[in-house]
C-alpha positions, 0 to 999 in steps of 0.5 A: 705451155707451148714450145718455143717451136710451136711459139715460132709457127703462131708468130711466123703465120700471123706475119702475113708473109711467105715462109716455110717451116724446115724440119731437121735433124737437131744434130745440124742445127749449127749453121754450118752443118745445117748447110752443107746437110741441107745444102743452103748457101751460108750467105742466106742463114742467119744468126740471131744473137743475144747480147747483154750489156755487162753492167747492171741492171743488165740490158739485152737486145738481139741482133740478126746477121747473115752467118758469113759476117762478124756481129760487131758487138763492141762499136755498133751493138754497144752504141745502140744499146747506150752502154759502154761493154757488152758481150754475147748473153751466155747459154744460161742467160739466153735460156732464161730470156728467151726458151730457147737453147743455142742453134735454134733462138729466132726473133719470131718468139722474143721477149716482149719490148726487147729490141730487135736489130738486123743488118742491112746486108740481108734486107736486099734478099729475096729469103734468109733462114732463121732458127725456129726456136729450137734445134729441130725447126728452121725458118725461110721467109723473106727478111720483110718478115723481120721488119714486120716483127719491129726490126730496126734495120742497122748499117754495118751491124756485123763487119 
């Protein structure tokens, strides 16, 4: 069975889309400390979160920001995903999901068929980072790359 990183390097290669692949050291994967070791701008990571509805049977989604703004999970996410509460998906549910341990889920190895939704502020930028599917691996690509995965460009998806 491959790893969620090895997933990551197959998904990201057959975009068709200028990236390079970042090792690091898993004790930075956290943004911020991955920034100020690495020395990236906060205003070009993002932060892809999984969000499930509360109620059953339980819907989820992810939702990619740059990691300086606030997903609004509560009027954006909750509207687009047709429930009335959400949240964040907990560790748990969002290894399950996606094989991926937190600092380090991406949208280039989601689920099949689950909807994938960015903010507009990022689609402007020349490159963003990603996560890489687990902690060791970053992503730097151009967001083309995402609408490319399918993503749906969403107007104020983090405040």
């Amino acid at each position: 069975m491959q790893s969620p990183e090895d997933l990551v390097r197959a998904a990201v290669a057959k975009l068709g889309v200028p990236y390079e692949l970042i090792e690091i050291d898993p004790g930075f994967a956290d943004t911020a400390a991955f920034c100020e070791k690495y020395g990236y701008p906060v205003e070009r990571s993002c932060n892809t979160i999984i969000v499930a509805s509360r109620k059953e049977p339980k819907k989820f989604v992810a939702c990619v920001v740059l990691a300086h703004t606030c997903l609004d999970v509560n009027k954006r996410v909750t509207k687009l995903m047709g429930v009335s509460k959400a949240s964040f998906a907990s560790a748990e549910e969002m290894m399950a999901l996606t094989g991926m341990q937190v600092g380090g889920v991406t949208p280039f190895a989601l689920p099949p068929g689950m909807p994938l939704y960015i903010d507009d502020r990022m689609v402007g930028l020349d490159w963003i980072i990603l996560g890489g599917g687990g902690r060791g691996l970053k992503v730097k690509t151009s967001p083309e790359a995402l609408i490319k995965l399918g993503a749906e460009v969403v107007s104020e998806l983090a405040g």
